[in-house]
N, C-alpha and C positions, 0 to 999 in steps of 0.2 A: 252279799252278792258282789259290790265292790274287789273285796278279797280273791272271793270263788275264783273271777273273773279273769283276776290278775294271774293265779296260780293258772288257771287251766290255759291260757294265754303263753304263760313263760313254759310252761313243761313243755308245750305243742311246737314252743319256737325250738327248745333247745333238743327235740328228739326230731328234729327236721333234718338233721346230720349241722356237720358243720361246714363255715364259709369263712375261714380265717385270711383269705384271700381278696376276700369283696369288702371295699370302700375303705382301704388301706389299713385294714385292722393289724395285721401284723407290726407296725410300728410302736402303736399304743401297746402292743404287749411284749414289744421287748422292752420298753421303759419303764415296764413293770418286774422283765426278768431283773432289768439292768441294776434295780436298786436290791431283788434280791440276791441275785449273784454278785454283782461287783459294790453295794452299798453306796452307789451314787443318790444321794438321796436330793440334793439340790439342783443338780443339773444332770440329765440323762440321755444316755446315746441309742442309738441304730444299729443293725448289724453291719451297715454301711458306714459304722464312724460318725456319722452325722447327728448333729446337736439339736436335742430335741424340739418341736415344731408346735407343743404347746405347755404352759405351765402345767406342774406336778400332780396337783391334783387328783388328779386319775390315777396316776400310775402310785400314788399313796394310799389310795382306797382300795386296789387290786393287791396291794401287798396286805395291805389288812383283809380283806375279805382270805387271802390265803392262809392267811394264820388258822383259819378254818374249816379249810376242803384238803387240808394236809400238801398244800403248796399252793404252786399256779397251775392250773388247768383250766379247760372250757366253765367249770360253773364259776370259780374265783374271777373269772378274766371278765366273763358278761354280768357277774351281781349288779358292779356297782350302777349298773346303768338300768337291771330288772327292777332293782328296788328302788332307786331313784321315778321310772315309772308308776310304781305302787305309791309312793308318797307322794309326787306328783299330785296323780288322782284322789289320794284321801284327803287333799290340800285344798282339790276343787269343791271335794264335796265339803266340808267339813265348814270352809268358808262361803261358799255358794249356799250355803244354807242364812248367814245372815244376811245376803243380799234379796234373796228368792226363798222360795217355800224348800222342805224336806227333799219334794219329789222332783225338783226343778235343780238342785243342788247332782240330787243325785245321778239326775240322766246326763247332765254336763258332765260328770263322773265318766258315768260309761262310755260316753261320748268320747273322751280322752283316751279309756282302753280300748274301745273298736274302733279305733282308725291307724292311717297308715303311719304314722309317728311313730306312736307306740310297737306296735306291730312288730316294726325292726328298730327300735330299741333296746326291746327286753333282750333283743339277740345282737347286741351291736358291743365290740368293743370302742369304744369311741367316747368323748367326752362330752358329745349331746347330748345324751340322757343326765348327769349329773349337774349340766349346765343349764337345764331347761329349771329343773327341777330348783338352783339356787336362785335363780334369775328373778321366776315366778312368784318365791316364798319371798324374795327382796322387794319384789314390786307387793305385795300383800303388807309386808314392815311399813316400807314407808305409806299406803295408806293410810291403816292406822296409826302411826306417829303423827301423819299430817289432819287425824281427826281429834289425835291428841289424849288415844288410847295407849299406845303404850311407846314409850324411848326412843328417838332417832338413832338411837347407838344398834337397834337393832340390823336397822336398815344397812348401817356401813358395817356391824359383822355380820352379814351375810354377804354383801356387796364384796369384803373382803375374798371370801374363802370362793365366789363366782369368778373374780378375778384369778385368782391361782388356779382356776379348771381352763378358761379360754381370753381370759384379759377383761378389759374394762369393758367391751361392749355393755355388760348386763347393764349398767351404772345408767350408759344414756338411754337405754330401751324403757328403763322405770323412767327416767324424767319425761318422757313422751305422754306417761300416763299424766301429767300435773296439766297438760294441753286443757285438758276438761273442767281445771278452776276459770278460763276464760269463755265457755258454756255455759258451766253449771257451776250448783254449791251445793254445801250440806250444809244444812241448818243447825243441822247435828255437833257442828266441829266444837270442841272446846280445845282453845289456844291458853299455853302458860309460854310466858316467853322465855325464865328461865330453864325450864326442862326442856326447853326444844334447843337451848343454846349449850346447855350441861350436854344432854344426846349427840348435839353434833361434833361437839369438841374431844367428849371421851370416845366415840364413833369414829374419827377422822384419827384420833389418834391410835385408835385399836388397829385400822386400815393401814395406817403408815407401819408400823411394828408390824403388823402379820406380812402382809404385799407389799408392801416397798421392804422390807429389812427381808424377805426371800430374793429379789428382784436385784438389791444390791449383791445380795453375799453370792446368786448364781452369778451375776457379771464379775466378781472378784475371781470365780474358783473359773468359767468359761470364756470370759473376755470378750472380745467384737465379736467373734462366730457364733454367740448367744445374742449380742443385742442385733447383727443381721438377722439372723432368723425370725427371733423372735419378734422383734419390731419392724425392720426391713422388712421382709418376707409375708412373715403373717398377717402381721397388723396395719403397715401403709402400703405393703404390696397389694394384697387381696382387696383393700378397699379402691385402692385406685385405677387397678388396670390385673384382666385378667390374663391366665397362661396365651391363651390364643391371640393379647393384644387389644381388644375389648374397651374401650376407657370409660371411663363413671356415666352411668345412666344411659349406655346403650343396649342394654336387654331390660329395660324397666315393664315390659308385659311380661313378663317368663315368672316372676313371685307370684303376682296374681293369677296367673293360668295354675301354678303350681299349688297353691294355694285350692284354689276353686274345684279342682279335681283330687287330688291326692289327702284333701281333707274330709271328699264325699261322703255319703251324702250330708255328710254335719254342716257343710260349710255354707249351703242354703242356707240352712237355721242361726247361721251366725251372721248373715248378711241383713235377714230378719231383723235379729238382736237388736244391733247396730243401728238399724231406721228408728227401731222403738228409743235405744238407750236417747236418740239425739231428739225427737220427737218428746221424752218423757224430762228434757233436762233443767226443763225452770221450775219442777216438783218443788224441787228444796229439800225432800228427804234423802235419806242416806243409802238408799235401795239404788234410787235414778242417778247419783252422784259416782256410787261404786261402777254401776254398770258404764255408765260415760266413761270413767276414768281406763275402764279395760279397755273399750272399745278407742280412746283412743292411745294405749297401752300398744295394742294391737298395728291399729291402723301405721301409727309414728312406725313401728318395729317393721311393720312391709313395706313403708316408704324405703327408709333405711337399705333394708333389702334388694331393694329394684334398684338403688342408684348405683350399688356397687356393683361392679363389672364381674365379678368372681360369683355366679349363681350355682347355689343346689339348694332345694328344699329342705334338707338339713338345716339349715340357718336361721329358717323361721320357728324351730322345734321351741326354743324359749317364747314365743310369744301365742303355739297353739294354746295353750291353757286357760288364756283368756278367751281365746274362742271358741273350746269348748264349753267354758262357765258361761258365756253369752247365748250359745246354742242352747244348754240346758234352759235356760231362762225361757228361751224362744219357744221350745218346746212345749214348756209348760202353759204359757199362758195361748199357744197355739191351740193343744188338746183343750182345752177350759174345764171349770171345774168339775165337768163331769166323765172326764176322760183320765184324769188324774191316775186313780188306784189301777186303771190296766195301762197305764206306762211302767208300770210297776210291775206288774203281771205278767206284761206279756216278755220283760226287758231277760230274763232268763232264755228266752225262744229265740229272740232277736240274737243273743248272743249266742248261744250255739250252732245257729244258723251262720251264722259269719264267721265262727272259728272252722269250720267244717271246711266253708269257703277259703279259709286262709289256710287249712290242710292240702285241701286237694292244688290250691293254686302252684303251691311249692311242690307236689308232689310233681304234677307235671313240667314243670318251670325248674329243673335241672341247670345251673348254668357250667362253664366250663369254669370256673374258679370255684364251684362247688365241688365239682368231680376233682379238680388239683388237690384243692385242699384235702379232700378224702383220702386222694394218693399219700399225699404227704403224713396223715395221721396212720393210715397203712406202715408207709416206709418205715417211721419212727417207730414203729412194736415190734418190726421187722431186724429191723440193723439189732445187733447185740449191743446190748447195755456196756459194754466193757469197753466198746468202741469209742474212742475221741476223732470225733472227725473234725475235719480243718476244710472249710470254707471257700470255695473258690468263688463264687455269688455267694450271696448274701444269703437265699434259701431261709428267710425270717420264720415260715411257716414251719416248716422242718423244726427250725431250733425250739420254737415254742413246745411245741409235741414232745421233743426230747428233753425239754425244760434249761436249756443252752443259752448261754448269751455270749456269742464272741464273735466280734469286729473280723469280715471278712479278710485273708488276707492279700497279698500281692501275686503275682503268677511265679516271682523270682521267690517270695517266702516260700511259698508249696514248694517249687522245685527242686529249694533246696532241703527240704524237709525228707523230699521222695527221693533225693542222691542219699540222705542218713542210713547209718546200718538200722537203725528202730524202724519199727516198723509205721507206715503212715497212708490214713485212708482221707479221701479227700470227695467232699461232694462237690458233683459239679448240677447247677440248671442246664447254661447254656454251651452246646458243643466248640462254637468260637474259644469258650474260656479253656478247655481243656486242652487246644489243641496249640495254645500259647503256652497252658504250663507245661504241654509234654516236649515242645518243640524247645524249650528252655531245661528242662530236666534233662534229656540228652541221655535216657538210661527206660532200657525197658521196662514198661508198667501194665497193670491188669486191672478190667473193667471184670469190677465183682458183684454189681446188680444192678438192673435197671428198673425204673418202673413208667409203666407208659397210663396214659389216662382212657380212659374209655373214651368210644368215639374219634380217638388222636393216631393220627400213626408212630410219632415221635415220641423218646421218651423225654419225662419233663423231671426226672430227677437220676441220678449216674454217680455210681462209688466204683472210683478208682484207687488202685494203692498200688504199692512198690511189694506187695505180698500178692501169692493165688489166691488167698482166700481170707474168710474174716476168722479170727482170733475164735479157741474155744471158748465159751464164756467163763469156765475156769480158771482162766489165765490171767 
């Protein structure tokens, strides 16, 4: 059902049309053209020239997921982040089963696929769903290392490959879970101190070789304009102050509101959880230790959260998993033993009831970067294939759809492109842009299509050339 749930989920999201528009996905997927058109594999650019804004990761699983949809397109671009959700979820249940019973395992499960994380996950190009998905499995490692079940090495290679999708955050979100050795304990633990010192040293050293030896060789081949972004920008910008000027810990209600609602109605169930895990922590078994440890896994990660100045809900997507393994919990011993087999039962009705609901919501809920991006995937089956077109905006959406990577250019490049006897077609977004490179070209030129978006009066994409018309496709 798990499975069912996820497929019927990912189909529904991805026959919703598309949105390559909304919540900056076009970036992520030129970094993905970027490596396979230009073989930038260490460091990757923008259609704007601009140096990539998170490590590789992603755009290295969109290149392998492509090896198998016969390129990059819509299903290659959102895999890695659909199936990162499906493992996610088999992760909660699979493990939610030695903290909790079967059924308590499993609803946390669901509980993960019907909410709103998920939801736009499965259909997100973006690095939260892989990120959640290593973050989670990291904070699971080092559990078990620290009960002395299996290798601290596992812990730093996964910690590793979390850091190459979004940086070190995952690193400090698991150490938050260890809050709960000063609560609670498991009786359960068996400590050797050389396997724990063997684990962290071949661990640390696997971490340094995989993420530091990327991290050096991208600064060697991009220089300051990598370590601005990447560290600048991303990593002490966002934490300390956000675009609007915001500084650390001035929106600290906005996680928890975001939280509380956008996780509904689970997130009742994990508030629950939460009273029980703290309430159940002088147990001593390894049921009450686990659950404390998520809970405060969780809790440390929406601190975290709230203090930084830079909010979206997105941010917490690494630490829902424990809150939905806590909800499941809650759940279960909510229903009581005799309510058990129809959470079960009825969890088939519950879900289709809510994807119906996640249908119709989009159906109505059109936004204007839905209808662009549609234009744009229009345009591109539109324009002939034989067509090289040259960039005045950026137009990332566009490029994607025609499977393009190239760095827009200047108004004086076009210009002088459109004075050549060759022939040359040029898209423009914005009308300001065209009207610099025609006022610079200095030679008569011809607007050969436009396309406008429904609802819009203006059109939102324009092929001009120094030709009437576009090329036959035999040519």
């Amino acid at each position: 059902m798990i499975v069912a749930t996820w497929v019927a989920l990912t189909l529904l999201r991805l026959f919703d049309g598309t949105n390559i528009l909304d919540d900056d996905q076009e970036r992520p997927a030129m970094y993905v053209l970027d490596v396979l058109v230009n073989n930038h594999w260490l460091v990757q650019y923008d259609a704007d020239g601009a140096v990539m804004s998170k490590p590789p990761m992603f755009a290295w699983m969109g290149v392998i997921a492509s090896k198998f949809t016969g390129g990059l397109n819509e299903i290659s671009l959102y895999a890695p982040g659909a199936l990162a959700v499906l493992a996610t979820a088999l992760l909660v249940f699979f493990y939610g089963r030695k903290i909790g019973s079967d059924v308590a395992a499993f609803v946390g499960a669901g509980a993960l696929l019907l909410s709103n994380p998920s939801i736009k996950m499965v259909h997100l190009a973006r690095t939260d769903g892989l990120f959640m998905l290593l973050v989670f499995a990291s904070a699971v490692a080092a559990l078990e290392a620290h009960r002395g079940r299996i290798s601290w090495f596992w812990f730093w290679f996964l910690s590793a490959f979390s850091t190459l999708t979004k940086g070190p955050v995952g690193m400090i979100l698991v150490a938050g879970g260890f809050l709960a050795c000063f609560f609670g304990n498991d009786s359960s633990r068996r400590t050797d101190a050389k396997r724990i010192a063997a684990g962290h040293v071949g661990g640390i050293l696997f971490f340094l070789v995989v993420a530091g030896g990327w991290f050096l060789a991208a600064y060697h081949q991009a220089g300051t304009p990598f370590i601005d972004k990447i560290i600048g920008r991303e990593l002490v910008g966002h934490a300390t102050e956000s675009a609007r000027g915001d500084g650390i810990g001035s929106k600290m209600h906005q996680p928890p509101i975001y939280f509380l609602s956008r996780f509904a109605p689970w997130s009742l169930f994990t508030l629950l959880g939460f009273w029980c895990a703290f309430k159940q922590r002088k147990e001593g078994s390894f049921a009450s230790f686990a659950s404390l440890y998520f809970t405060c896994y969780f809790l440390f990660g929406l601190l975290l959260f709230s203090l930084s100045p830079h909010q979206r809900f997105d941010h917490q997507f690494p630490i829902i998993p424990a809150a939905a393994l806590i909800a499941g919990i809650a759940i279960e011993q909510w229903a009581g033993a005799s309510r058990r087999e129809a959470l079960v039962k009825w969890f088939p009705a519950v879900a289709v009831i809510l994807l119906i609901a996640v249908k119709a919501y989009h159906v109505m809920n059109v936004t204007k970067d839905e209808r662009r991006s549609l234009l744009l995937k229009r345009a591109a089956g539109e324009i002939p294939a034989n067509v090289e077109l040259q960039y005045g905006d950026s137009l990332m959406g566009l490029q994607f759809f025609r499977g393009t990577m190239q760095v827009r250019q200047t108004a004086g490049d076009i210009a002088a492109l459109l004075r050549a006897e060759r022939p040359a077609y040029v898209a423009i977004r914005r009308e300001d842009t065209w009207k610099e490179i025609a006022a610079e070209a200095g030679i008569p030129t011809h607007k050969l299509a436009e396309w406008v978006p429904e609802k819009e009066d203006e059109a939102y994409l324009t092929i001009y050339s120094n030709r009437e018309s576009f090329p036959p496709l035999t040519e």
